[in-house]
VOKOL-379673 format. One record per residue: x negated, y negated, z negated of N, C-alpha, C in turn; residue in three letters. Coordinates in steps of 0.2 Angstrom, whole numbers, plus 2048, in hexadecimal, padded with zeros to 3 digits. Each point is the difference from the previous one (the first is absolute). Example, Ala and Ser with C-alpha at 12.3 -4.5 7.8 and 13.67 -1.06 7.14 Angstrom:
# VOKOL-379673
7BE81C7D98047FA8007FC7FA800ala8027FB8047FC7FA7FF8047FB7FDser
END
This chain:
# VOKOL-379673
7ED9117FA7FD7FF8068037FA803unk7FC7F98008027FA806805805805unk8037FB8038048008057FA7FD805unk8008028077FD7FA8048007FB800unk8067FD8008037F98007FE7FE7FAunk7FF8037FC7FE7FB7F77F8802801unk7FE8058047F77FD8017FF7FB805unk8047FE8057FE7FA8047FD7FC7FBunk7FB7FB8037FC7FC7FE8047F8805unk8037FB7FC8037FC8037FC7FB802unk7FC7FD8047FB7FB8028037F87FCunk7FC7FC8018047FA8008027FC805unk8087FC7FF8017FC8067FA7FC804unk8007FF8057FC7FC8048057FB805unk7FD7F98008047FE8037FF801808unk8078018058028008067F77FC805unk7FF8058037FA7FC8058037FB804unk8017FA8038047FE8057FA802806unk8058018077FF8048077FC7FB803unk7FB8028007FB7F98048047FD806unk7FD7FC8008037F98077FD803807unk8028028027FE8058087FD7F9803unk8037FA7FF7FC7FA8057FD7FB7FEunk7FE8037F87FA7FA7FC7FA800803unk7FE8048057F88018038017FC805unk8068028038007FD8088007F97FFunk8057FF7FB8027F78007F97FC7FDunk7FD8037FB7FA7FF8007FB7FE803unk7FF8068067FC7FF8068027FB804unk8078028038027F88047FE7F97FDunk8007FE7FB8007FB7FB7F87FE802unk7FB8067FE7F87FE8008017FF808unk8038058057FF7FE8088027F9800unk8057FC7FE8047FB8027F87FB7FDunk7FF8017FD7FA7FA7FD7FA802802unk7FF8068027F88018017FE7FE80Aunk8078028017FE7FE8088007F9803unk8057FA7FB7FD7F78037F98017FEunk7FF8047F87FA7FE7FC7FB800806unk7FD8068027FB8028068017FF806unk8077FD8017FF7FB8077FD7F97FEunk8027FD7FD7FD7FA7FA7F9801803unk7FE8067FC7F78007FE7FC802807unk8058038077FD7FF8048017FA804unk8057FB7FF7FF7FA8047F97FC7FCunk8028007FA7FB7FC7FD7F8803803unk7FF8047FF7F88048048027FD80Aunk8048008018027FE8087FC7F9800unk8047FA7FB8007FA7FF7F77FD7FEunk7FF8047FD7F87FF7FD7FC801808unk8018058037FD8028077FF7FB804unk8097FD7FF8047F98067F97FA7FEunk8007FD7FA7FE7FD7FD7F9801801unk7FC8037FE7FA8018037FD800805unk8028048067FE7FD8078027FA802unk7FB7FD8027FD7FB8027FF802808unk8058018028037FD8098037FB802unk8017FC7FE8057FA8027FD7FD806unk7FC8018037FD7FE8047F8804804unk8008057FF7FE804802801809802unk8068007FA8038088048087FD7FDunk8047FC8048068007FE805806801unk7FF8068058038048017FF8077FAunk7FB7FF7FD7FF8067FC8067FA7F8unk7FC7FA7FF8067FD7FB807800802unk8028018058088008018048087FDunk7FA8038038028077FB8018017FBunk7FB7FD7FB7FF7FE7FA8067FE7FCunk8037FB8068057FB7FB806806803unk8028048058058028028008057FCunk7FB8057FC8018047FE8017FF7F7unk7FF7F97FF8007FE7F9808800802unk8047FC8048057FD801807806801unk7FE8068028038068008018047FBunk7FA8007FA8008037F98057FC7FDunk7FF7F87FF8077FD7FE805800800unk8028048068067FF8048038077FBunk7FA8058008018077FE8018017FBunk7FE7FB7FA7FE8017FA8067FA7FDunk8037FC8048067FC7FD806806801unk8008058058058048008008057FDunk7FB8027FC7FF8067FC8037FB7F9unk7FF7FA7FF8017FD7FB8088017FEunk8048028058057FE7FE8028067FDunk7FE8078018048057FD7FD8017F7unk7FC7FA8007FC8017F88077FD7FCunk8008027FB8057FF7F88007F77FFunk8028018008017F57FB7FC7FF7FFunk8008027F97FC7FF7FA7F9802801unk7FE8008067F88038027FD7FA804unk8077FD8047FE7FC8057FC7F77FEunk8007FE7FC7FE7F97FD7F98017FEunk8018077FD7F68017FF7FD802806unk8048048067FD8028067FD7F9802unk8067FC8017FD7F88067FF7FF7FAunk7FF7FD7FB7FA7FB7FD7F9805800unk7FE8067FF7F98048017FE7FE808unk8058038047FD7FE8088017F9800unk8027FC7FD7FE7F98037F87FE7FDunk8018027FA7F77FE7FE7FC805805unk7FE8058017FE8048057FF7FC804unk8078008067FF7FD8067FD7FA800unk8007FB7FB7FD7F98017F88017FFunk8018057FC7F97FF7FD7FA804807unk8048028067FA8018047FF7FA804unk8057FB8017FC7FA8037FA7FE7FBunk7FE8037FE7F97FC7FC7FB804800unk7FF8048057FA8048027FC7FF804unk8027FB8047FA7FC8048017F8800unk7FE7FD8048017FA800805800806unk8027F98008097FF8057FC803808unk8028038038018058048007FC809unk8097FC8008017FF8048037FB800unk7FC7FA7FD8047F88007FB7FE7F9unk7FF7F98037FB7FB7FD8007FC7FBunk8088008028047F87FD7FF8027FAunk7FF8047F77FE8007FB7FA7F9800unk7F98018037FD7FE8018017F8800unk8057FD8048027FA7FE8017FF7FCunk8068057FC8037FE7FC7F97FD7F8unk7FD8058007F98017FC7FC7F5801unk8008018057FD7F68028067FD7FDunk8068008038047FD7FD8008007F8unk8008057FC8007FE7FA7FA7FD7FDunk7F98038047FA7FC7FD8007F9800unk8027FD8088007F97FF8077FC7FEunk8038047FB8077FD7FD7FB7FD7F9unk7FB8097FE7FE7FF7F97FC7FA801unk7FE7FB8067FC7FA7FF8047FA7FCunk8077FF8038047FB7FF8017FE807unk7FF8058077FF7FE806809800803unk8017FF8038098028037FE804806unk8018068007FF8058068027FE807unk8057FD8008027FD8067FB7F9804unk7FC8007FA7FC7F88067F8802803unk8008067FE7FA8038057FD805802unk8008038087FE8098017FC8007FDunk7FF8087FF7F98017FE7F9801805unk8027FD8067F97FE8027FE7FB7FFunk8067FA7FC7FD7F87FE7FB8037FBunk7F97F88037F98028008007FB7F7unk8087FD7FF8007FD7F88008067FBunk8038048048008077FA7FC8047FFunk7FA7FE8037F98058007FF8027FBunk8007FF7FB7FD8027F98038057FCunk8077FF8048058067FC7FE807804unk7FB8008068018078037FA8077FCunk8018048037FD8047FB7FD804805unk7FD8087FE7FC805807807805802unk8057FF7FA8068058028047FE805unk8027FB7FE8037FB8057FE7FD808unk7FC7FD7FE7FA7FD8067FA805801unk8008078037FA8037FF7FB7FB806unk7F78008017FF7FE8027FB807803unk7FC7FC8067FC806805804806803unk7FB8018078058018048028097FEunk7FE8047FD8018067FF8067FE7FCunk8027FB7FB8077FF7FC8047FE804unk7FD7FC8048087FE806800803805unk7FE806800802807806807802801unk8047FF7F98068038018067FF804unk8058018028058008048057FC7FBunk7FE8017FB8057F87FA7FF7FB7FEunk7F97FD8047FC7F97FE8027FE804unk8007F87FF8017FA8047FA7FB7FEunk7FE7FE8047F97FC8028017FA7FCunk7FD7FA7FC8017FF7FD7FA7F7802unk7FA8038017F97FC8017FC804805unk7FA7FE8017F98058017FF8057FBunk8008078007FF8037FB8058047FAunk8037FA8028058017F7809802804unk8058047FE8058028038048007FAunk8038048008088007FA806806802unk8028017F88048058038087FD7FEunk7FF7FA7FF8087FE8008027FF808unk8058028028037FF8078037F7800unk7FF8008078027FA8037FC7F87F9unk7F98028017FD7FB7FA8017F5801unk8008038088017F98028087FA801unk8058057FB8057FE7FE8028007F9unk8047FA7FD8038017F98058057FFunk7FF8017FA8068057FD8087FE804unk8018077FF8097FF8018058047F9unk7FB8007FC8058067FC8047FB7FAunk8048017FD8067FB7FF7FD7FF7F7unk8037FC7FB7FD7FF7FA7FF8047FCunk8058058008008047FB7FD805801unk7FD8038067FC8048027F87FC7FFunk8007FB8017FA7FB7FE7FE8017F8unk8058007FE7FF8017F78008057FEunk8028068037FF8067FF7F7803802unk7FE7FC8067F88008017FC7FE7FAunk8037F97FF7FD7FF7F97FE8037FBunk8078047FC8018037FA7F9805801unk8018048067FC8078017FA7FC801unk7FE7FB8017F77FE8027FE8007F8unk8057FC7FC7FF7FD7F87FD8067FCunk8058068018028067FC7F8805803unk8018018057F98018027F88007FEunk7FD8067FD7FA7FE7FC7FB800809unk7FD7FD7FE7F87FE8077FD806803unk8018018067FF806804804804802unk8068018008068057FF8017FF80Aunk7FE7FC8018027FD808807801802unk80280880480A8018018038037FEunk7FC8017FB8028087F78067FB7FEunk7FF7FB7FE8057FD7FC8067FE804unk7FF7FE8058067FF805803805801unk7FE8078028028068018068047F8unk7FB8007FA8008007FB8087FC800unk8017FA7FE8077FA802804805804unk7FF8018068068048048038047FDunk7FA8067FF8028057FC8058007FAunk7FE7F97FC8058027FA8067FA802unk7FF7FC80480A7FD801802807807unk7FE8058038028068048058037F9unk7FC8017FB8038067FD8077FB7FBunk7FE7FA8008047FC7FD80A801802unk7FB7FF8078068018068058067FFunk7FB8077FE8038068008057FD7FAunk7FF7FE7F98017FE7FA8057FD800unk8007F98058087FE7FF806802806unk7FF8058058048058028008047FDunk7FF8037FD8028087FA8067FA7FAunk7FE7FB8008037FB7FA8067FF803unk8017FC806807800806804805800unk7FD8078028048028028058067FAunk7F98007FA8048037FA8067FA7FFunk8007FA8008047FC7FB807800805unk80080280780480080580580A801unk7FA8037FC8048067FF7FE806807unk7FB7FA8057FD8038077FB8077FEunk7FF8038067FB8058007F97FC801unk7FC8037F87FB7FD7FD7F9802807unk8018068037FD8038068007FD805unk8047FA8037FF7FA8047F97FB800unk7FF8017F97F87FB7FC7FB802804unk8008088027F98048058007FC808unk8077FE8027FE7FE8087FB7F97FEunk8017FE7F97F97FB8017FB8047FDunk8008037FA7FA8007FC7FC804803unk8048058047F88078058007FC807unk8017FD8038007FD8067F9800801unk7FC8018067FB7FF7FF7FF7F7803unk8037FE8048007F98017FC7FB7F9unk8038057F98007FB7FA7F78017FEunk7FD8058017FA8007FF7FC7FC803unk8008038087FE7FC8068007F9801unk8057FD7FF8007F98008017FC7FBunk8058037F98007FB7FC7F88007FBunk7FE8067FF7F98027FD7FA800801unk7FF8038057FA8018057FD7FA803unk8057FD8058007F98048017FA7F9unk8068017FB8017FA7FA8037FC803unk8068008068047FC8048047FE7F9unk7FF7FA8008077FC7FA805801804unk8038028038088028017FF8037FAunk7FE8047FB8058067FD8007F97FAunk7FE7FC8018037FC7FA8047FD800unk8027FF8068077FB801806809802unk7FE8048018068088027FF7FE7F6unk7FF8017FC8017FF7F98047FC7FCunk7FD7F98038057FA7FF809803801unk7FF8008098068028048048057FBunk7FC8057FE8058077FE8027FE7F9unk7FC7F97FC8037FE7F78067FC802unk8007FA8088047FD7FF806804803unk8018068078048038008058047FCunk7FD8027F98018047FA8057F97FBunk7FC7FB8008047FC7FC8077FB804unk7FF8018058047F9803807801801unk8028067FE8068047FE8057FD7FBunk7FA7FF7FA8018007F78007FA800unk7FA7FB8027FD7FB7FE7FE7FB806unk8057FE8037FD7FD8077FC7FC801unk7FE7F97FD7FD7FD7FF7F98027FEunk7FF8047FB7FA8047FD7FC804809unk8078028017FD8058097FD7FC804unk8057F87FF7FE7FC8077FA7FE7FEunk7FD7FE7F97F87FE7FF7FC803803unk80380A7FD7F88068038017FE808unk8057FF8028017FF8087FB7FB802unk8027FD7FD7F97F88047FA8017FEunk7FB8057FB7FB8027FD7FF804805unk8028058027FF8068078007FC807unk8047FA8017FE7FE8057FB7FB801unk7FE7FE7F87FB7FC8007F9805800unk8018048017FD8077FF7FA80180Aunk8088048027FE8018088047FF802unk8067F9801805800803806803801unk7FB8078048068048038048007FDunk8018037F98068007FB8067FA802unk7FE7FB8038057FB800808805806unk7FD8058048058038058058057F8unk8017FF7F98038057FC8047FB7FDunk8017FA8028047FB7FF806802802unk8028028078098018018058077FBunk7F88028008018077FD8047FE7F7unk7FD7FD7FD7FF7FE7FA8067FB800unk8037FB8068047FE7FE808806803unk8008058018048048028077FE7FCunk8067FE8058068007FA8017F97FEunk7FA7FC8008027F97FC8037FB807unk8057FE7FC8057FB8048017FA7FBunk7FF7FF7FE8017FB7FB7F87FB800unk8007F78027FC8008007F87FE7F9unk8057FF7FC7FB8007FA7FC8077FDunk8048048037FD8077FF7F9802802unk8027FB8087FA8028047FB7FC7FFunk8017F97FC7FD7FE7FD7FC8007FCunk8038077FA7FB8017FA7FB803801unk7FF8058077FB8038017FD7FC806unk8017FD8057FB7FC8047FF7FB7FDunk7FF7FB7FA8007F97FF7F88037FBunk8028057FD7F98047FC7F9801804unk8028038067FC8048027FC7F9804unk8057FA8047FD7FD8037FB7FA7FCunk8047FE7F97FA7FD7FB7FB8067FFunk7FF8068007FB8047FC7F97FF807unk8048018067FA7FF8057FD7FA801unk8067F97FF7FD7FA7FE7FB7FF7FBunk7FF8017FA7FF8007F97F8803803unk8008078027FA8048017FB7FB805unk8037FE8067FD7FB8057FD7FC7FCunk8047FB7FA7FD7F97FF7FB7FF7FEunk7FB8047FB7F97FF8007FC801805unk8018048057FD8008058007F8805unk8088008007FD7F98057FF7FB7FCunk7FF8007F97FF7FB7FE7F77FE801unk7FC8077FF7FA7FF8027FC802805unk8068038067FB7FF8068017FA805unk7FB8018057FF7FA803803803804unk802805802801805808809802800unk8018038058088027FF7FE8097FDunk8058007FA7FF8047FD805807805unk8037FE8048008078037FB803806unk7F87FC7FE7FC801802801803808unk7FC805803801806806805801804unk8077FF7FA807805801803801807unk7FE7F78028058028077FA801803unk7F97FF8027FD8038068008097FEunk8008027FC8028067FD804805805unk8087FB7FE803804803800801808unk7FD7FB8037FE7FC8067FC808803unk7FB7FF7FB7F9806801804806803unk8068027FC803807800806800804unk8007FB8058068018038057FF801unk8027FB7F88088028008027FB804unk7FC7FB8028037FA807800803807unk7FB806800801803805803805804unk8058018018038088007F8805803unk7FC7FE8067FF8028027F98037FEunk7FE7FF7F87F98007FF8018027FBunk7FA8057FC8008057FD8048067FEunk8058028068068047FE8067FC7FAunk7FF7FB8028067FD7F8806802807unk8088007FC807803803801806805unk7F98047FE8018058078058037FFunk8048037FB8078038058057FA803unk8017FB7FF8057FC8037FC7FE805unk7F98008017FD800809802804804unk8038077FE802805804805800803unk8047FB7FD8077FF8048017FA802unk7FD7FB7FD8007F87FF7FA7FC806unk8017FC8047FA7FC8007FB7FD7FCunk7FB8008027FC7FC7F88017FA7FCunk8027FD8058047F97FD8048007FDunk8068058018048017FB8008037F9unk7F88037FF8018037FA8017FB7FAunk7FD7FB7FE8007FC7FC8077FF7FDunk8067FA8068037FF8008078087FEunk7FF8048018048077FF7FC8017F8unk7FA8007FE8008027F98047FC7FCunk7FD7FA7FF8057F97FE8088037FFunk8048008058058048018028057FBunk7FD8068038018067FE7FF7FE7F9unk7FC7FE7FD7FF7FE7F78047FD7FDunk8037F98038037FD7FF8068047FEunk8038048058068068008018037F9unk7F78048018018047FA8007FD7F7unk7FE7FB8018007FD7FB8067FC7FCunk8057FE8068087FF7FF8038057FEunk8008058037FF80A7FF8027FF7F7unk7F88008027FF8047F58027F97FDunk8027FA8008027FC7FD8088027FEunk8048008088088017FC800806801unk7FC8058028018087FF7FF8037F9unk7F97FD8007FD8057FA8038027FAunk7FC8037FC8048037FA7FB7FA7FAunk8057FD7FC7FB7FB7FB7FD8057FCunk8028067FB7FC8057FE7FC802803unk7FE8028077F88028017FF7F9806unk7FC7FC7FD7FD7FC8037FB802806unk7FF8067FE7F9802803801805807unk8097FF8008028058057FE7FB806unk8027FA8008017FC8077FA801800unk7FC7FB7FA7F97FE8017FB806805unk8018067FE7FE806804802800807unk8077FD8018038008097FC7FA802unk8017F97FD7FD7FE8057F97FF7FFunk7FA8017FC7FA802800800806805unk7FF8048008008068088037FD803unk8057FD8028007FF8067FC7FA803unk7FE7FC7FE7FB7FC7FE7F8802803unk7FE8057FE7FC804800800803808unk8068018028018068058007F9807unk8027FA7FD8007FC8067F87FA802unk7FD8027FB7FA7FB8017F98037FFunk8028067FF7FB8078027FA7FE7FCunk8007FE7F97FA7FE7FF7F9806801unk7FA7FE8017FA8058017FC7FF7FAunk8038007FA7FC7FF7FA8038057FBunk7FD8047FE8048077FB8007FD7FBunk8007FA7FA7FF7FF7FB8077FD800unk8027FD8058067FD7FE8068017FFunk7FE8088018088047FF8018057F7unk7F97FC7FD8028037F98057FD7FDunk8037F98038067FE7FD805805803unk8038018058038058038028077FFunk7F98017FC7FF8077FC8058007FBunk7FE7FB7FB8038007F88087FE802unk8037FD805806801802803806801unk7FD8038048018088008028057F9unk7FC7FF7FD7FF8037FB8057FD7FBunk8037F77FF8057FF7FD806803802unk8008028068077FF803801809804unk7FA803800800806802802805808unk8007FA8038007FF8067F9803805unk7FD8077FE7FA802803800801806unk8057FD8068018008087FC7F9802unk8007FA7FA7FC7FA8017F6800802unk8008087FC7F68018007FE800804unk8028038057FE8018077FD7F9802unk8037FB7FF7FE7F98037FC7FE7FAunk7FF8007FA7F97FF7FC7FA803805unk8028078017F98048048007FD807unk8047FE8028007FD8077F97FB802unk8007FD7F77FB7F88007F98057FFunk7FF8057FD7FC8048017FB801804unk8058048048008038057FB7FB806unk8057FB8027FF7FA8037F67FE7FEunk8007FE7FA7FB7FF7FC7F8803802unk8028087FF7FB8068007FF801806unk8058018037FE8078058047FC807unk8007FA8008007FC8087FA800805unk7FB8017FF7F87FF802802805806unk7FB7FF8038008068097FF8097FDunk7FA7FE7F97FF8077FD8048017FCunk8077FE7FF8038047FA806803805unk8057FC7FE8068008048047FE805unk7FC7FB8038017FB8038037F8801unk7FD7FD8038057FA8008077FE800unk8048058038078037FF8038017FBunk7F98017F98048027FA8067FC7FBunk7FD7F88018067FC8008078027FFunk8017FE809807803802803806800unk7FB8057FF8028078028038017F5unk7FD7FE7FD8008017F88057FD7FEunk8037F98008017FE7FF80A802802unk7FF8018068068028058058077FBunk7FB8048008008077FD8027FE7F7unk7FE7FC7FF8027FC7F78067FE800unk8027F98088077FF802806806800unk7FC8058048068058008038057FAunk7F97FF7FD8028077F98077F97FCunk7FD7FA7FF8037FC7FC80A800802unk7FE8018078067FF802806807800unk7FD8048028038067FE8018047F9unk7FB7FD7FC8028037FA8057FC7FDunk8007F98018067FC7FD805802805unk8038018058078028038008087FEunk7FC8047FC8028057FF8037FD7F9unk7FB7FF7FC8047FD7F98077FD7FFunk8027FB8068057FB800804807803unk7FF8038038068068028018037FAunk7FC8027FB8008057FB8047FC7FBunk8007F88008047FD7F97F87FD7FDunk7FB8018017FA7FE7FD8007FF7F9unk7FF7FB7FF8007FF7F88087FA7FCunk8037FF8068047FE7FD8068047FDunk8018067FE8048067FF7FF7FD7F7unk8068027FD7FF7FF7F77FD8057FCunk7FF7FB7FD7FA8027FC8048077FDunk7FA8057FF8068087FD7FB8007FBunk8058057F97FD8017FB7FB802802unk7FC8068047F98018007FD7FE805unk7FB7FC7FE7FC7FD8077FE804806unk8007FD8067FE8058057F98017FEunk7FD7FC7FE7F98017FF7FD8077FCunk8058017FC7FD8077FB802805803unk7FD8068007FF8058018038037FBunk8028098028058047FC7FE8007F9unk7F78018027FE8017F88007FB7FEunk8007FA8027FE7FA7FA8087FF7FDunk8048028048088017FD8018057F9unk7FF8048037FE8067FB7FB7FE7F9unk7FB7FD8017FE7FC7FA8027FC7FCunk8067FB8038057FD7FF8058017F9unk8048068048038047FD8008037FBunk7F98028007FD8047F97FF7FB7FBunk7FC7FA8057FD7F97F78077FF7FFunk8057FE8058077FE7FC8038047FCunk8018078008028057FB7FC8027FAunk
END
């Protein structure tokens, strides 16, 4: 009879279970929460932004669109700071997706809250003649043939609107200010071209809009390319790419600043490596919309030597010469057409007309404002010339653009999409404030929205964040602290996956 022991039945080995990972679920879950929550803040600014854009208040319920934009402007705010607890490697798909999203709602309606497209759309029609856009408004009676019913609606039910400008008996127009020449600079003129050219018959401000949209997202494109090749947090790209600014004005309205904020950002990227290559994009962007000529001290940051300064300004000034010379070569008119009654129109000879320098009216007499900006820019721009850092060009360029901004108070919200993509270069989100300032200013100054205080009261309150947030950084060591192996910008876990791919 067996023994017990010799009837045991011996199973077969099996290999060891390993003990499940107690924090495979959680980390998991944190992971989906880290991406799921920008994601559906994203999708509700984007639904916000579609709302913003579609009402049609600008001139009849400004107070319900001030909402509109404050609450679009808040999701950004919300969904840029949820962006940061997301993983790395999630982040470049996040902003390039919300950047096509967010552009793609400027094209929901037609431009909203600003005309100037519509210029732009003349100007390239009467370029496609062989005409030189600078030698006649478009209320000259030689260009009659070029007008159309889009353009020049006629009968008085078409000129009812609060966007026409009378034109004849009858007949009105929705280009602003039709009884003066263009003031938009060459390569801005050639870019109206290319879109008139490219354009199939009927598209009317689809295709301009359309243009925005793909140099907006462009924009996204070569800041995710900056600041990868810079080793930067690629999550800086969103203070441009979800801003709602970049719908609104660069897309919606088809403001050519975003093409000269593009130029700006190729030649900021390059004039590091290749100065001469940077100082050309330089003179393209200010042959663009000027502005960009204020990111020149920034660009020369560090240079003391004067052939250096040379290889970047000698480019840039042949490139805006070169752009001009078929123009004057074939107009009869001065090709800076409008520019100075322009600036005239908006004040900037006058301290005391249309809110241009209101915070320095605060403490200054009016007289002094001019001669104090002058000043004060001059200062800053000595500043970031022997201060700045020659590796980030875009640091000055950012200080003395805002503060630029902060002293001539402009009242037009398109002009600080250059301002924004600085931002977002250089990561500096205490500067927004004064983007939303021009906003602000813009929308909701009327009796019905905010008041006519909203100027100085918006603009003041952008001064102070701006101000305080930098003396807390300069207390903290800000960014000039050395570089450590792991960047502040990653999060435990993107370390942690670090870890793992390197092992």
């Amino acid at each position: 009879m067996l023994s017990p022991r010799a009837s045991t039945v011996r199973e077969p080995l099996r290999p060891a279970r390993r003990p499940a990972r107690p924090h495979a679920v959680p980390t998991a879950f944190r992971t989906a929460l880290r991406i799921g929550l920008p994601a559906a803040l994203l999708v509700a600014l984007v639904a916000t932004l579609v709302g913003a854009v579609r009402k049609d208040g600008f001139f009849t319920d400004q107070a319900a669109l001030t909402w509109w934009y404050a609450a679009a402007w808040a999701l950004f705010a919300v969904a840029v700071a949820a962006l940061r607890a997301a993983p790395v490697r999630y982040v470049v798909p996040l902003v390039l997706a919300g950047a096509v999203a967010v552009a793609a709602t400027g094209l929901v309606a037609p431009p909203r809250t600003s005309t100037d497209s519509f210029r732009y759309a003349w100007d390239g029609r009467v370029q496609a003649t062989g005409t030189s856009p600078y030698d006649h408004a478009p209320a000259d009676p030689a260009l009659l043939r070029l007008r159309d019913d889009w353009l020049f609606p006629q009968g008085a039910a078409a000129c009812a609107g609060p966007d026409r400008a009378a034109v004849s008996d009858g007949v009105c127009t929705r280009i602003n200010r039709p009884r003066v020449h263009t003031i938009y600079p060459p390569v801005a003129e050639g870019y109206f071209l290319l879109v008139h050219a490219l354009s199939p018959s009927g598209v009317h401000h689809k295709a301009l809009q359309v243009g925005g949209a793909l140099l907006s997202v462009a924009v996204t494109a070569f800041l995710l390319l900056i600041l990868r090749r810079r080793g930067a947090d690629p999550r800086r790209a969103a203070y441009w790419a979800w801003c709602p600014a970049v719908p609104v004005e660069a897309v919606n309205n088809a403001h050519v600043d975003v093409l000269a904020v593009l130029l700006s950002v190729a030649a900021l990227g390059l004039v590091t490596r290749r100065r001469a290559l940077g100082g050309a994009l330089f003179g393209l962007a200010v042959a663009a919309k000027m502005l960009p000529a204020v990111l020149l001290p920034g660009a020369l940051a560090g240079v003391r030597r004067p052939r250096d300064a040379a290889a970047l300004l000698l480019p840039a000034a042949a490139v805006v010469a070169l752009t001009y010379l078929p123009y004057v070569l074939t107009s009869s008119s001065s090709v800076f057409g409008y520019l100075g009654g322009y600036a005239r129109e908006e004040g900037y000879d006058d301290p005391a007309a249309k809110g241009r320098y209101a915070l320095l009216r605060l403490v200054l007499p009016d007289s002094w404002s001019l001669p104090a900006v002058a000043v004060v820019l001059l200062a800053v721009a000595v500043h970031v010339w022997r201060r700045g850092d020659p590796a980030r060009p875009w640091h000055g360029s950012l200080l003395l653009t805002g503060t630029a901004f902060l002293l001539l108070t402009p009242g037009y919200s398109w002009y600080a999409l250059l301002l924004i993509a600085l931002v977002a270069l250089d990561g500096r989100w205490e500067w927004l404030p004064t983007a939303l300032a021009g906003a602000a200013s813009y929308v909701a100054s009327s009796p019905a929205a905010l008041g006519p205080d909203t100027p100085t009261v918006s603009y003041a309150l952008a001064a102070a964040t701006a101000l305080v947030v930098t003396a807390v950084r300069w207390r903290a060591g800000g960014q000039s602290q050395p570089l450590r192996r792991k960047p502040r910008w990653m999060t435990k876990q993107d370390t942690a996956m670090s870890s793992r791919t390197a092992g």
